[in-house]
VOVO-78201 format. One record per residue (C-alpha): chain; residue number from 1; residue in one letter; y, z, x. Coordinates in steps of 0.1 Angstrom, whole numbers, plus 2048, in hexadecimal, padded with zeros to 3 digits. Example, Ala and Ser with C-alpha at 12.3 -4.5 7.8 and 13.67 -1.06 7.14 Angstrom:
<nodes>
NODE   chaine   num   residu   north    up   east
NODE        A     1        a     7D3   84E    87B
NODE        A     2        s     7F5   847    889
</nodes>
This chain:
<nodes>
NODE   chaine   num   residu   north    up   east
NODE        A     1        x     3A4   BD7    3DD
NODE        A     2        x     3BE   BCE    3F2
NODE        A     3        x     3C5   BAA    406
NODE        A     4        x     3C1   BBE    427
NODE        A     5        x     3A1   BCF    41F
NODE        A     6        x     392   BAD    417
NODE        A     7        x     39C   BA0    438
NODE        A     8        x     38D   BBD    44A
NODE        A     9        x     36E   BBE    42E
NODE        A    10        x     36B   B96    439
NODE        A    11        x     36F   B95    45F
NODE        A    12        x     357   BB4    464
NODE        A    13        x     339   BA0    44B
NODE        A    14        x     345   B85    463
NODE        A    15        x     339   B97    483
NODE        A    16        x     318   BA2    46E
NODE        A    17        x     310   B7C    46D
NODE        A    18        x     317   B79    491
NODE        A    19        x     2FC   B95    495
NODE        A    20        x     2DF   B88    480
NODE        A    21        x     2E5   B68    48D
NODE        A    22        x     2E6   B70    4B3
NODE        A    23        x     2C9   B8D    4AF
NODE        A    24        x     2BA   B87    487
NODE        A    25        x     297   B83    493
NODE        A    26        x     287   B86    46D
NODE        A    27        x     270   B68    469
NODE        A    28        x     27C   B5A    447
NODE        A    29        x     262   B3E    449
NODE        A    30        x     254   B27    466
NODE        A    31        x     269   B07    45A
NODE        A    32        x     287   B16    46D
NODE        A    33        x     279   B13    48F
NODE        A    34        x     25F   AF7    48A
NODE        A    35        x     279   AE0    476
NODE        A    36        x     295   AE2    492
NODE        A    37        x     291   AF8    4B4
NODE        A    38        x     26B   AF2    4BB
NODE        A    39        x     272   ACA    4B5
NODE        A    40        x     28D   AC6    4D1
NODE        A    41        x     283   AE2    4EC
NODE        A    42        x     268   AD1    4FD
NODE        A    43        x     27B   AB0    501
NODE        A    44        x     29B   AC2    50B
NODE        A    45        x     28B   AE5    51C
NODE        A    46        x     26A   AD8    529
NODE        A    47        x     25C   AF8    518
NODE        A    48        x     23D   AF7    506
NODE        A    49        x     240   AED    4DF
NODE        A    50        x     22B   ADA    4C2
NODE        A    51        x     237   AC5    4A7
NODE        A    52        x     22C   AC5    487
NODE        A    53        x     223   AAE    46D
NODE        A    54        x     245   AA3    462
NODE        A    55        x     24A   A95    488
NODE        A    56        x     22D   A81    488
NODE        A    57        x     237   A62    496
NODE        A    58        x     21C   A4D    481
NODE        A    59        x     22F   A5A    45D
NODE        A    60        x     250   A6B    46A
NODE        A    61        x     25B   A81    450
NODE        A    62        x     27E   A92    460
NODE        A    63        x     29C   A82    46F
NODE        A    64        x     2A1   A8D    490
NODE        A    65        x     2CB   A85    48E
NODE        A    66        x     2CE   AA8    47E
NODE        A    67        x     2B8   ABC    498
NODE        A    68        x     2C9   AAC    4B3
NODE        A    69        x     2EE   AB1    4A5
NODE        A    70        x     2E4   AD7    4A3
NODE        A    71        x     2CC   AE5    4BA
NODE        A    72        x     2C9   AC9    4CB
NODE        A    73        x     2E9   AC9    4DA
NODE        A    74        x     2EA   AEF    4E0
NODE        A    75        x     2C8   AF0    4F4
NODE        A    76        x     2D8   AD0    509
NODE        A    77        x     2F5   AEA    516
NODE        A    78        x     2D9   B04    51A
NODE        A    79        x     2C3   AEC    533
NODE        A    80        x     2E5   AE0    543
NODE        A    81        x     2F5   B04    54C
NODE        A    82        x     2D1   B17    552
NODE        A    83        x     2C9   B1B    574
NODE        A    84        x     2AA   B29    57E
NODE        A    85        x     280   B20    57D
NODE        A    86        x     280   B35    55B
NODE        A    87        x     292   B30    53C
NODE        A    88        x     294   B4F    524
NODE        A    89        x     28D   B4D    501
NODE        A    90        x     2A5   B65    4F9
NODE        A    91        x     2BC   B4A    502
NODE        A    92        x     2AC   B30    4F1
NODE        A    93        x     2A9   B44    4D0
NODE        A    94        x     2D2   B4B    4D3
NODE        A    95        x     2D7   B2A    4E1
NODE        A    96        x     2C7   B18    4BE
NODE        A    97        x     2D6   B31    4A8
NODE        A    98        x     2FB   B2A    4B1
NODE        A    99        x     2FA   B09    4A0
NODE        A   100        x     2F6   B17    480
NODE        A   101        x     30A   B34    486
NODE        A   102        x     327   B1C    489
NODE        A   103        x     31E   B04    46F
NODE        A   104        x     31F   B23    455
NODE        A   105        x     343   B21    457
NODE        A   106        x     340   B03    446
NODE        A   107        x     33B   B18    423
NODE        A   108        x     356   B2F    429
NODE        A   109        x     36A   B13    431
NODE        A   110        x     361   B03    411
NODE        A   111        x     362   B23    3FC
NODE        A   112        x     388   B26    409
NODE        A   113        x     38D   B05    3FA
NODE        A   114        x     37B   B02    3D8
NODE        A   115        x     38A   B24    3CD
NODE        A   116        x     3AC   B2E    3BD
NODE        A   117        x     3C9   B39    3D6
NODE        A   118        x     3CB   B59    3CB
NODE        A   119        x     3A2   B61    3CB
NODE        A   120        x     39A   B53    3F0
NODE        A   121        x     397   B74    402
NODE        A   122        x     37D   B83    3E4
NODE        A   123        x     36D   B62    3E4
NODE        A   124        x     367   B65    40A
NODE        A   125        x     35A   B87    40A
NODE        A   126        x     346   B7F    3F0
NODE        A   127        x     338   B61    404
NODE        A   128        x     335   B79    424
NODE        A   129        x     321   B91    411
NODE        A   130        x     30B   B7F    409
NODE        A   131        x     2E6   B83    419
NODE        A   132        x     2E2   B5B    419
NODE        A   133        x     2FA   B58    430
NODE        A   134        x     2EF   B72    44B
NODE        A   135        x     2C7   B64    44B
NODE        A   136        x     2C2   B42    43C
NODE        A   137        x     2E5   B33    448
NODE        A   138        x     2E1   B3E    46C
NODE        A   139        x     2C2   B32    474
NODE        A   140        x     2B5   B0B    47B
NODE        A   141        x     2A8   B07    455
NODE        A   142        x     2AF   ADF    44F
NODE        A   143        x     2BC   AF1    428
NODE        A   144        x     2D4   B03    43E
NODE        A   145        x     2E6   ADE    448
NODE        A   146        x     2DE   AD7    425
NODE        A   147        x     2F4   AF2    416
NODE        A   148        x     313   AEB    431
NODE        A   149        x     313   AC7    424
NODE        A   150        x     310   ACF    401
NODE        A   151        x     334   AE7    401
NODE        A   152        x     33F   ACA    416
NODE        A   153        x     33C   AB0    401
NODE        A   154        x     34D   AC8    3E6
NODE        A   155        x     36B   AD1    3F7
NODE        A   156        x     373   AA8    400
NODE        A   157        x     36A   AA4    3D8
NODE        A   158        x     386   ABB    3D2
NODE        A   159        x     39F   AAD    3E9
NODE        A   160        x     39C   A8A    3D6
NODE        A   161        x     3A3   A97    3B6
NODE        A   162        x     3BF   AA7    3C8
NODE        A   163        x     3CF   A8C    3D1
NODE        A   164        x     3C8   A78    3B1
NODE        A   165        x     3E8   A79    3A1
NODE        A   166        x     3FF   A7C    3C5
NODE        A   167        x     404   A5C    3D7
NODE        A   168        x     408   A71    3F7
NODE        A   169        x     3EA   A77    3F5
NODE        A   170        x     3D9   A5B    3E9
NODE        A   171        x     3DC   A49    406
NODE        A   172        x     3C0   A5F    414
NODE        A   173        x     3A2   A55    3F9
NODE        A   174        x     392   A40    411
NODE        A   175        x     38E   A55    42C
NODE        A   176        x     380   A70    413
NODE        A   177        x     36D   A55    401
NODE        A   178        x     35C   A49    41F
NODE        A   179        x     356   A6F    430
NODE        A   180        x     343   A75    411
NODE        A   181        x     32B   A58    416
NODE        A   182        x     326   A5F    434
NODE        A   183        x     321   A87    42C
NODE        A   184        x     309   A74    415
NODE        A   185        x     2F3   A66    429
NODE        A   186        x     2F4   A83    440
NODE        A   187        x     2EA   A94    424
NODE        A   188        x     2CC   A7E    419
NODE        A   189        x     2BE   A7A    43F
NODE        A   190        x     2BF   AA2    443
NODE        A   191        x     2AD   AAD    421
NODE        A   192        x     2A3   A92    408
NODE        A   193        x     2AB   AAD    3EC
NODE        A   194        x     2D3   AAB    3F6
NODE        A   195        x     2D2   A8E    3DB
NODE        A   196        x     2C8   AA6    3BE
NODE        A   197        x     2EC   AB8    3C8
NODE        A   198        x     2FE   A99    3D0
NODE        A   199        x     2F7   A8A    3AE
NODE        A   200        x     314   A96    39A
NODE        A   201        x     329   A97    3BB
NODE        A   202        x     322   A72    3BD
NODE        A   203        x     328   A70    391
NODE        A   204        x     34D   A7F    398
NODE        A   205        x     354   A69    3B6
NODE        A   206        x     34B   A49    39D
NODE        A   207        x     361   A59    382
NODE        A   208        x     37D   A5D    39D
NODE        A   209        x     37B   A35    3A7
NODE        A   210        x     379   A2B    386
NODE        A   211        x     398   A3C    37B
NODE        A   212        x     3AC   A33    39B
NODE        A   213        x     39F   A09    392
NODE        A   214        x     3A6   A0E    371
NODE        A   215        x     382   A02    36B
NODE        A   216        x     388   9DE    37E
NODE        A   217        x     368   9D5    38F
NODE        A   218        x     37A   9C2    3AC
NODE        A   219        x     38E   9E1    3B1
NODE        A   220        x     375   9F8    3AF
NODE        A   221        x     35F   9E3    3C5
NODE        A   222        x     379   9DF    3E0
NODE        A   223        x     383   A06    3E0
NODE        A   224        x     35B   A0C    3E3
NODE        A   225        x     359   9F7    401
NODE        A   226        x     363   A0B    41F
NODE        A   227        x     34D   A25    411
NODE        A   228        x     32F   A12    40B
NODE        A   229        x     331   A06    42F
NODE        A   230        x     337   A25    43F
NODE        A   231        x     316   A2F    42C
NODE        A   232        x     306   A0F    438
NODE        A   233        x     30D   A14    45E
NODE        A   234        x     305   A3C    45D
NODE        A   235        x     2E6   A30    44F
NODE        A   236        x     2DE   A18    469
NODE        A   237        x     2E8   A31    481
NODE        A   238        x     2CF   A46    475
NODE        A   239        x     2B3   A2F    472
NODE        A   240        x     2B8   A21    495
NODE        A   241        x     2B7   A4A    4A5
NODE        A   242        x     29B   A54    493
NODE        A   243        x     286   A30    49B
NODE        A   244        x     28F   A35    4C0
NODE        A   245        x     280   A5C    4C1
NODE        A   246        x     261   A55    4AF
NODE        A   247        x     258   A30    4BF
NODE        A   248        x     26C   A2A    4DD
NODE        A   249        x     27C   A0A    4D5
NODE        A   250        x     289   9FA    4B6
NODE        A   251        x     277   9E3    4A2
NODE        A   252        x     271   9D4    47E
NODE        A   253        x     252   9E6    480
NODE        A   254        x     25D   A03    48D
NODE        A   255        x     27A   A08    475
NODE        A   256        x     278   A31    46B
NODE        A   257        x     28C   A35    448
NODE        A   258        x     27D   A5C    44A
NODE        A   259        x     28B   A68    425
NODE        A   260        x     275   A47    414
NODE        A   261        x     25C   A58    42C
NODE        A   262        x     263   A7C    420
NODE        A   263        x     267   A73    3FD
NODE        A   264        x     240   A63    3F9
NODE        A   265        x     230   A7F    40C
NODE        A   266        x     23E   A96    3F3
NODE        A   267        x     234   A82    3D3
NODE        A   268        x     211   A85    3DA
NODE        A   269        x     205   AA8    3CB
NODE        A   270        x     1E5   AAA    3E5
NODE        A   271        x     207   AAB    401
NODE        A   272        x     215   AC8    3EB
NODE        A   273        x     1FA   ADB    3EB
NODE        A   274        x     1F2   AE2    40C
NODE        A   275        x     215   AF3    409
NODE        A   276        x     214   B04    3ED
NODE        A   277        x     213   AFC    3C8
NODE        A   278        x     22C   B10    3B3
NODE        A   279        x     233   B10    38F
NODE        A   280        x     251   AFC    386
NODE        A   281        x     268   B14    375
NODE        A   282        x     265   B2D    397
NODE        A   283        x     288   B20    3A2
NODE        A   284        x     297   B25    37F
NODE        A   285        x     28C   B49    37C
NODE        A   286        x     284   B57    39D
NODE        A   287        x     293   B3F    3BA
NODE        A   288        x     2B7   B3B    3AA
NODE        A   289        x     2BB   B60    3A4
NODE        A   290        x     2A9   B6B    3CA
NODE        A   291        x     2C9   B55    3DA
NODE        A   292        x     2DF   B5C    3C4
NODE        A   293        x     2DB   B80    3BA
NODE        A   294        x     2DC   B8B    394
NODE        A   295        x     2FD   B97    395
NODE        A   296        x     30F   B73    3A3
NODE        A   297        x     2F6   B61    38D
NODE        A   298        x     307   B76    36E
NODE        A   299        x     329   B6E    377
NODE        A   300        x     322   B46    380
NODE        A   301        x     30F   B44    35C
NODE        A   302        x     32F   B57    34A
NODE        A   303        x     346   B3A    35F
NODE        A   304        x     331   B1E    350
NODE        A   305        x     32F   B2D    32E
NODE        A   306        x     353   B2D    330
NODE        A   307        x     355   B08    33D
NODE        A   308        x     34E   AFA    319
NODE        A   309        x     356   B1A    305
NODE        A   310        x     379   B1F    310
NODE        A   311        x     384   B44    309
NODE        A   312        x     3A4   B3D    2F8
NODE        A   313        x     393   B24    2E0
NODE        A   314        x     3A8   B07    2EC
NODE        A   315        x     39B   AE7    2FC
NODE        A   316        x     3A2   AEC    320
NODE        A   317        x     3B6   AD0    333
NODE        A   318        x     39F   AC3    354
NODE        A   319        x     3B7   ACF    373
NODE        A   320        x     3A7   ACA    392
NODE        A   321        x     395   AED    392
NODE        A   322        x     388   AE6    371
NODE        A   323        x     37A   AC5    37B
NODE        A   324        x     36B   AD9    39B
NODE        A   325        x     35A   AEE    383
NODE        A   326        x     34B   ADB    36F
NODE        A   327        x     33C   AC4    38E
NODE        A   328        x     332   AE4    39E
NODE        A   329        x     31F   AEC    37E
NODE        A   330        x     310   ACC    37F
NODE        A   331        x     307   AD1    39F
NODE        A   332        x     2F3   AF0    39C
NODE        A   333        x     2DF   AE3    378
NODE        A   334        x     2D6   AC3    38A
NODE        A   335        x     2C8   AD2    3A8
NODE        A   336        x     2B7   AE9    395
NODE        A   337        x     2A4   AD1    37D
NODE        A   338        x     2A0   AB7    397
NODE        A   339        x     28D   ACD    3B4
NODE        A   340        x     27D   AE1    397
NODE        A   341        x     267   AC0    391
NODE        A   342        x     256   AC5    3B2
NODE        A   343        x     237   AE5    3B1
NODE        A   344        x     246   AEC    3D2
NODE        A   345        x     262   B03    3D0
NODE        A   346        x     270   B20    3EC
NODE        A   347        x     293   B33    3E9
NODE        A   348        x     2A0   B22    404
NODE        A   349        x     2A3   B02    3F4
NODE        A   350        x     2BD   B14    3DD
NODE        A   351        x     2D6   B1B    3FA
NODE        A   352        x     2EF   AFD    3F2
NODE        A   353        x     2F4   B0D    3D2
NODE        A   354        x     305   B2E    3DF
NODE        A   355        x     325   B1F    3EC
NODE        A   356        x     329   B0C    3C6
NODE        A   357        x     31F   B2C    3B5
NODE        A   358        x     336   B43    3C4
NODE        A   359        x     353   B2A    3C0
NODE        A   360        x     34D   B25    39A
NODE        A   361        x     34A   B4C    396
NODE        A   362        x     36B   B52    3A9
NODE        A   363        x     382   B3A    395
NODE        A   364        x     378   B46    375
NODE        A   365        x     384   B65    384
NODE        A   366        x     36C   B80    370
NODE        A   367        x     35F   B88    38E
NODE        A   368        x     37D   B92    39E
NODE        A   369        x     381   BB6    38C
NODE        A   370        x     365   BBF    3A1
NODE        A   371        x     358   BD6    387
NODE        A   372        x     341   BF1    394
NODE        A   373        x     320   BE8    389
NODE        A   374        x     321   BC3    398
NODE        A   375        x     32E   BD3    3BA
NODE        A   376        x     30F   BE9    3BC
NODE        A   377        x     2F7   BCF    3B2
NODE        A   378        x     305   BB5    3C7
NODE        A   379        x     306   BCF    3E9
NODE        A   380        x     2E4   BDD    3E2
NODE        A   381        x     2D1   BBB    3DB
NODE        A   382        x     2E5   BA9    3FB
NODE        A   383        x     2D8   BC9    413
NODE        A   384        x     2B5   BC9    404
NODE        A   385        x     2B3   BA7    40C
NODE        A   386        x     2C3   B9F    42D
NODE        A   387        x     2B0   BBE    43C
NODE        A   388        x     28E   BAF    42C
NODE        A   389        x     298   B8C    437
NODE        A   390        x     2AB   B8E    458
NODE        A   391        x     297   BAD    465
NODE        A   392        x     27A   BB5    456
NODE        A   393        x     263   B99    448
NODE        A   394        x     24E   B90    464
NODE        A   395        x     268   B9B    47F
NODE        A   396        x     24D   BA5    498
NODE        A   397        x     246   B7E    49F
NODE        A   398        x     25E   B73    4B1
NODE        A   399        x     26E   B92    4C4
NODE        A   400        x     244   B90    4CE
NODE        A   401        x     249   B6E    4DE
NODE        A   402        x     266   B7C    4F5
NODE        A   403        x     252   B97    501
NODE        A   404        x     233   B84    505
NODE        A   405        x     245   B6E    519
NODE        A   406        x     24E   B8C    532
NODE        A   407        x     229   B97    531
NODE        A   408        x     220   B75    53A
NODE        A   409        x     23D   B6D    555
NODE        A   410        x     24F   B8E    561
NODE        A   411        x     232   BA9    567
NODE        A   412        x     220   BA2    589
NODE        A   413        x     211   B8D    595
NODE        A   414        x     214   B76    575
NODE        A   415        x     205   B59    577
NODE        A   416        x     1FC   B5A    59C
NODE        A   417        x     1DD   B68    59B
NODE        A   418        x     1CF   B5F    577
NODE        A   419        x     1D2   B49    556
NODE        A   420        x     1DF   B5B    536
NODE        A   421        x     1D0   B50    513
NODE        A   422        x     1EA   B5B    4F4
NODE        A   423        x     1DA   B5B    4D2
NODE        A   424        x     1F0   B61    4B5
NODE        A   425        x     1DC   B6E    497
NODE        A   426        x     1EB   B79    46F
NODE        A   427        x     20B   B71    475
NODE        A   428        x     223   B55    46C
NODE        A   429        x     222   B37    483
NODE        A   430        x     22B   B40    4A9
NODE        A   431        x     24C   B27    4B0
NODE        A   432        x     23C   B1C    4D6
NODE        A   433        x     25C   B14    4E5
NODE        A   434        x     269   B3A    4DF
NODE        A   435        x     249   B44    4FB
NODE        A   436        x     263   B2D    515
NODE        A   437        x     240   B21    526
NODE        A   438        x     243   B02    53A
NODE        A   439        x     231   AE6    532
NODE        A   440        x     221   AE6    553
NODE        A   441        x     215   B05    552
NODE        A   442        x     202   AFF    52D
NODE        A   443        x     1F8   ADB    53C
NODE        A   444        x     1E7   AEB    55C
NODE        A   445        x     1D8   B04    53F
NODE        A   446        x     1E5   B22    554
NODE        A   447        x     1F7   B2B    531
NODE        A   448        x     1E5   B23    510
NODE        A   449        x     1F4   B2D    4E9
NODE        A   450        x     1DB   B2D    4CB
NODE        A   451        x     1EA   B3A    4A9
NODE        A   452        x     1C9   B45    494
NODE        A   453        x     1DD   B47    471
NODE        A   454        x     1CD   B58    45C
NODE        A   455        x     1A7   B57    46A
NODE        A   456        x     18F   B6F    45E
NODE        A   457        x     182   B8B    479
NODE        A   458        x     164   B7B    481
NODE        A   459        x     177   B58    482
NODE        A   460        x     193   B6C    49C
NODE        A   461        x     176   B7A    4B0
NODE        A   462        x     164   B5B    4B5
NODE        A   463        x     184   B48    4C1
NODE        A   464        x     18A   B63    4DC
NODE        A   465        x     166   B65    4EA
NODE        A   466        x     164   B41    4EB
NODE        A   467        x     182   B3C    4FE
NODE        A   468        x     181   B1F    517
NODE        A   469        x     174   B2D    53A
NODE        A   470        x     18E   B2C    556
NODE        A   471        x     186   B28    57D
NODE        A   472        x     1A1   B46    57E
NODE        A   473        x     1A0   B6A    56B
NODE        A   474        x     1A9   B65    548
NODE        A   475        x     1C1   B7C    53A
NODE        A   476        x     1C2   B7D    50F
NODE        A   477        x     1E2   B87    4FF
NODE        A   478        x     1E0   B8A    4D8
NODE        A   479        x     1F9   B91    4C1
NODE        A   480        x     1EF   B9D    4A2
NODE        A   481        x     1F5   BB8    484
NODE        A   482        x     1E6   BD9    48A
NODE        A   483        x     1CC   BD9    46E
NODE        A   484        x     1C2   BB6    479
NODE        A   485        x     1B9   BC3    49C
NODE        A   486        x     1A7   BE3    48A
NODE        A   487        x     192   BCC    478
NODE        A   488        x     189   BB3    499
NODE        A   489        x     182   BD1    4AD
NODE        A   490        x     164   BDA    498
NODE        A   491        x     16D   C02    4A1
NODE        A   492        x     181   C1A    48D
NODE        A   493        x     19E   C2F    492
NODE        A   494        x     193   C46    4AD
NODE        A   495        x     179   C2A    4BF
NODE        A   496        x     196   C13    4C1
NODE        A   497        x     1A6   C2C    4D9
NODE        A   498        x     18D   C36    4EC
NODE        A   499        x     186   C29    50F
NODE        A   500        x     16D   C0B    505
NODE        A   501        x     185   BFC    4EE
NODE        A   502        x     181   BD6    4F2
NODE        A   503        x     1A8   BD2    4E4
NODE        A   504        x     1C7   BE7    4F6
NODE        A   505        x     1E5   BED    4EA
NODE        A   506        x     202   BDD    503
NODE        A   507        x     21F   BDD    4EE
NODE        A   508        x     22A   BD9    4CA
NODE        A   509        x     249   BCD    4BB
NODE        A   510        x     25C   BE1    49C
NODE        A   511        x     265   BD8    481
NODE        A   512        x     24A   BC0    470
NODE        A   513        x     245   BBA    44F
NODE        A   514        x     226   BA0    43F
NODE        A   515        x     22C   BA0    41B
NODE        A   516        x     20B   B8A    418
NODE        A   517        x     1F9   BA9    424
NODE        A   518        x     208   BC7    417
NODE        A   519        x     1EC   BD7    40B
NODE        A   520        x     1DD   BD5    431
NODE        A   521        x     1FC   BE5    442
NODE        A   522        x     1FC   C03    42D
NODE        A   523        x     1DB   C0C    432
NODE        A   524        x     1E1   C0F    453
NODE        A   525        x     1FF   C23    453
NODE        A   526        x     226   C1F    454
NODE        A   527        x     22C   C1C    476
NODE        A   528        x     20C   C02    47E
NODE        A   529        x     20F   BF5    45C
NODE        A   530        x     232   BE8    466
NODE        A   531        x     22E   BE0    48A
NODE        A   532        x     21F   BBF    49E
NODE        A   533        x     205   BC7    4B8
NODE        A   534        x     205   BB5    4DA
NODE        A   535        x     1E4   BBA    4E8
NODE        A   536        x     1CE   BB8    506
NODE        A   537        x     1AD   BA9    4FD
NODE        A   538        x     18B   BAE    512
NODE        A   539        x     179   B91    50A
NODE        A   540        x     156   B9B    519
NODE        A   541        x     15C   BBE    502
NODE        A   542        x     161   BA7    4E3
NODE        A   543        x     142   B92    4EB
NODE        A   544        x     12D   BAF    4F4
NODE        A   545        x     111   BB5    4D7
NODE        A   546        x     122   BD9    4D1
NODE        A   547        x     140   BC8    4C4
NODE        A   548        x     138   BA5    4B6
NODE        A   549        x     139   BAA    491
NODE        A   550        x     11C   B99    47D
NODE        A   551        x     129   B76    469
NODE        A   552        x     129   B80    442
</nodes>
């Protein structure tokens, strides 16, 4: 394939990440919004929003230093050039994407860096093609700052070893030395797991100041310094942001060191289970193969076999790219083993191992012949995937908060004449600040937002017909599955259209797929099966003795 191709091939995947990023509404899970954008937007939006339990002030579990350096900032210039009373959360959706968006140019920056010369384009392309990087790099996943610090932290690995042996060069190990402890502690304060790929980052950097001290203590000591107290003061620096969000004011007992905090919520199990217990080999055999796709994951485990079986049978002399290699392998094995030790294990915590990966296949250069069977693999598993992941798994959710927001706002006479009740219901977790509501209007009560998860019918139905009496007309918006809605109605197919039916169709959002709930959507058809419901509910109809279902 030729050098031109792979610049148009490149540039065009390019613009395909611009696209998911900017209008990718697939819901990969509720951690991207409730980790970053719903944090920030009520403070800097006034919109209404809810924090979760890692933002609980009493046993603060996230720093908020990385949510204000991404979306934080973004949303600032959003509430300083809106005018208007209403903000759209089409805007706010774009607004906290194009962080991310711009911060995944990080790995290709790295990519271009930790690769041979002559393999950069196919390296990129490779990079570009992949699905990771058009759905769990452009969105406000805390594993998405993760992964940008990881391949950061490799490529200033790389340029010390660079320099080693040219006193140029040299000259610049400090600043290198101290930008990786301060990447470091960047690191820890985002995602306490960054230290499981740090670790043999951390073991080459010793190795490095060792051989430059010729193992002398005071030498080592004094070239460790400046780094040590860049570490020291970005720590602080930390500390002191995150104790003045969560408290107000600094002091000794108000002192937030939110990894310690992070670190013993996760070594209780009881914690971990309300999550989600998994078995421990699920990253091994399923995560680490979902990120990577087979056909990389063949090609990185033929580069490592070849790391200490050398195919020419000859002890290989440690260049820099050898040494790179190596540390890369050690990179992936240690975060492996180390986040395999906690039951709780998702995909997405396997994302800083993509840029590594790729890297390590490229230089050993098998991968390069592009042989036909790895091409197709690789293509069809990367479209599967980013059409599952940055379309279709629940994509109806938030595309359903935009237009519930015009329901609620644009159609006359809004909220002039009556208050409006939205109940979410079988669907991932609503992010609140995508609805754009203003806090005064959900602190008069004129707006109210209830997400239902997973209730039972009878549970769903008794929420609605209890509803909290207004001194206005009440108007009930749910959003729901169709065959959830089937079920609450009590009716079937033909009574649910008929003119009595307690629960009207006003809209519904293609594509969206539940995978908890497959079984469900198919019975109800293809095109309901895959679609998101926004309904208007009669309350008095629901709590009528025709239509209240009997408690089983």
């Amino acid at each position: 394939m030729s050098r031109i191709s792979l610049q148009h091939i490149y540039l065009g995947l390019v613009l395909v990440r611009v696209c998911f990023a900017i209008f990718g509404t697939g819901f990969i899970h509720p951690d991207e919004y409730f980790q970053n954008g719903e944090v920030i937007a009520g403070s800097r939006l006034g919109v209404d929003a809810i924090l979760t339990w890692e933002w609980n002030d009493v046993f603060p579990c996230r720093s908020i230093v990385p949510v204000w350096l991404t979306t934080g900032l973004s949303l600032s210039m959003l509430h300083i050039l809106h005018k208007g009373p209403l903000l759209s959360p089409r805007l706010i959706f774009a607004a906290q994407r194009l962080p991310f968006l711009f911060a995944s140019f990080i790995l290709d920056y790295s990519v271009y860096h930790l690769v041979h010369d002559s393999a950069r384009l196919q390296a990129l392309s490779l990079l570009a093609s992949s699905y990771v990087m058009h759905t769990y790099q452009v969105r406000p996943f805390s594993n998405s700052i993760e992964a940008a610090l990881v391949a950061l932290s490799l490529v200033l690995l790389r340029e010390l070893l660079v320099g080693e042996n040219q006193p140029e060069v040299s000259k610049r190990r400090l600043q290198h030395l101290a930008l990786l402890a301060s990447v470091l502690v960047c690191g820890l304060f985002t995602r306490i797991t960054f230290a499981a790929f740090f670790l043999p980052i951390a073991l080459e950097i010793l190795r490095y100041c060792l051989r430059q001290t010729r193992f002398s203590l005071p030498a080592l000591l004094r070239l460790l310094a400046v780094p040590l107290l860049v570490a020291c003061i970005t720590t602080l620096g930390f500390v002191y942001a995150d104790s003045l969000y969560f408290h107000g004011f600094l002091r000794v007992s108000t002192v937030e060191l939110t990894p310690l905090n992070f670190l013993r919520y996760n070594l209780l199990p009881s914690n971990l289970a309300e999550h989600g217990l998994h078995p421990r080999w699920l990253h091994l055999v399923v995560n680490l193969p979902l990120i990577a796709t087979p056909g990389l994951l063949y090609y990185v485990l033929r580069a490592e076999f070849d790391l200490f079986v050398p195919r020419n049978a000859e002890k290989l002399k440690l260049g820099v790219i050898e040494s790179m290699q190596r540390t890369m392998y050690w990179v992936r094995l240690s975060a492996i083993s180390i986040l395999s030790i906690q039951p709780h294990q998702e995909p997405r915590f396997l994302t800083p191992l993509l840029v590594p990966m790729i890297a390590m296949a490229t230089n050993n250069v098998r991968i390069l012949q592009w042989q036909r069977p790895f091409l197709v693999l690789w293509i069809v598993a990367n479209l599967v995937l980013v059409v599952l992941f940055g379309i279709l798994h629940q994509g109806g959710v938030v595309p359903s908060l935009f237009r519930v927001h015009d329901i609620v706002y644009a159609d006359p006479p809004g909220l002039d004449t009556h208050d409006v009740r939205i109940i979410y219901w079988k669907t991932y977790m609503p992010p609140r600040h995508l609805l754009a509501i203003p806090q005064r209007d959900t602190l008069s009560k004129q707006v109210g937002v209830l997400d239902i998860a997973g209730a039972s019918p009878f549970s769903a139905l008794r929420t609605l017909v209890t509803l909290e009496t207004t001194a206005r007309p009440l108007s009930v918006i749910l959003v729901a599955p169709f065959h959830a809605v089937r079920e609450l109605d009590g009716f079937d197919q033909h009574q649910l259209a008929g003119p009595r039916r307690c629960v009207a169709e006003r809209d519904r959002v293609f594509p969206h797929l539940d995978l908890d709930r497959l079984a469900e959507s198919v019975q109800v058809g293809w095109r309901d099966g895959l679609s998101l419901g926004i309904f208007d509910v009669d309350v008095a109809c629901l709590g009528s003795s025709t239509a209240l279902p009997r408690a089983r």
